[in-house]
N, C-alpha and C positions, 0 to 999 in steps of 0.2 A: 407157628401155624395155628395153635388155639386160640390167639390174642384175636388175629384176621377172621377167624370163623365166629369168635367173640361178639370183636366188629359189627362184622358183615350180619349176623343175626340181630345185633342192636340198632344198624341203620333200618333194615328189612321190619324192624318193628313199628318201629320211628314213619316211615313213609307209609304205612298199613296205616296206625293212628291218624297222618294225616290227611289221608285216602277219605278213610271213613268222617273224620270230621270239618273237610272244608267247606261241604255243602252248606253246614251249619254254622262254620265263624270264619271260613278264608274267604267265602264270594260274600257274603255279608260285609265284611271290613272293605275288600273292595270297593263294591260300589258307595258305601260313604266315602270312601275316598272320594272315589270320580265323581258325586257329588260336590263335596267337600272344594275340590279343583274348580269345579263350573261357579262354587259363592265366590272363589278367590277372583277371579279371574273377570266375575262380575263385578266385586268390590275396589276391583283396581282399575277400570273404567274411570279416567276422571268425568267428575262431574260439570255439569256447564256453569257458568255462570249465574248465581242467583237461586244456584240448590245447594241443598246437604242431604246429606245420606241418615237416613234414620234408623232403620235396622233391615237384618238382613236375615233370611231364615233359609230352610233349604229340607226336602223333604223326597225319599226315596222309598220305590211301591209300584204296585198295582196302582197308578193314580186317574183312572179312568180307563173307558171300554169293557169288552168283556175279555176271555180267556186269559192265559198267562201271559207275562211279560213285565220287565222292569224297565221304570219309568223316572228320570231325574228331573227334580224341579226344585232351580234354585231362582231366590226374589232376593230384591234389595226397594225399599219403601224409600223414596225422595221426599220432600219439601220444594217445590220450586214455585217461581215468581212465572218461568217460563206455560206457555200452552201446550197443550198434549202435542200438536201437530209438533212444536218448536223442539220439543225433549225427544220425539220421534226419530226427528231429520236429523239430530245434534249426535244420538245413539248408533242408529244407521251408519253414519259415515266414518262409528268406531268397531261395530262388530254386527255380523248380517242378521246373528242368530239371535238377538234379544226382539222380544215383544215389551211394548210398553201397555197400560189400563191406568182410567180414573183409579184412585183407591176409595170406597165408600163406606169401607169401616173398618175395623179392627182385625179383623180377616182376612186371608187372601179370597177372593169370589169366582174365581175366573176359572176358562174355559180348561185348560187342561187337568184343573184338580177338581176329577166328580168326585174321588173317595180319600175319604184324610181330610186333616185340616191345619190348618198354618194358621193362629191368632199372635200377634205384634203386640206384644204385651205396653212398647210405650206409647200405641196408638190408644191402647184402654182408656184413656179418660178424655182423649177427643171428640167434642159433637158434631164438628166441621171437619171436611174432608177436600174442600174444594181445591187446596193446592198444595193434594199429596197424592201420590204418583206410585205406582210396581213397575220396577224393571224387573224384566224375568228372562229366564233361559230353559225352555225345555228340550229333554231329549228320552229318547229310547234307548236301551239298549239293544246290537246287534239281533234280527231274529234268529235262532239257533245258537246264540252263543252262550256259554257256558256263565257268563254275570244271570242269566235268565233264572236261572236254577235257583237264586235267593227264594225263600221262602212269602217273604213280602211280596215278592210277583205272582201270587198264586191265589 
């Protein structure tokens, strides 16, 4: 009967500890995850004919607006021969949720990241930009849902 009360006191501690600290490292780990998931899953998108994939970054936050809330934003930088309109219609018909942008520098520029910053380190020494490209996927998290609570969303 001591062993069980033993136990049952050290699980009872165990779940307090992680009560109190998931806000701090279990929804955090999360949403890199679910980040993490949205680069894979962009990275495995074949590409068209006449691209390669350059790099890929991926960045979770408050990434624009006002008030709380978290925000996933994963990019993959192309190379292609093809037109904006051609890597559009070619993307499109693999998945609804990607946006494609010119790339014009070594940054990401674009609309859904007003706050944060994503720099492509092998774009640095680039002065042309003419036929390189961001695929991107953004998304929110759930309103009210409990990934909100990340400290990054605030």
């Amino acid at each position: 009967m001591k062993k069980i009360v033993k136990v049952f006191k050290y699980l009872l501690l165990v779940t307090i500890l992680l009560v109190i600290t998931s806000p701090v490292l279990g929804i955090p780990l999360i949403n890199n995850i679910v980040v993490w998931r949205m680069e894979s899953e962009l990275k495995n998108i074949p590409v068209p004919k006449g691209t390669k994939q350059i790099q890929h970054k991926s960045i979770v936050g408050k990434l624009n607006g006002n008030g709380n809330g978290v925000d996933y934003l994963a990019t993959l930088v192309v190379e292609s021969r093809q037109s904006l309109n051609e890597l559009q219609a070619y993307y499109k018909s693999h998945n609804q949720e990607v946006d494609i942008m010119n790339q014009k520098s070594d940054r990401f520029n674009g609309n859904p990241l007003e706050r944060g910053e994503l720099l492509y380190q092998k774009l640095r020494d680039k002065a042309e930009f003419s036929n390189y490209y961001t695929i991107y996927f953004y998304r929110s998290a759930k309103f009210g849902s409990i990934l909100e609570s990340d400290i990054r969303g605030h």
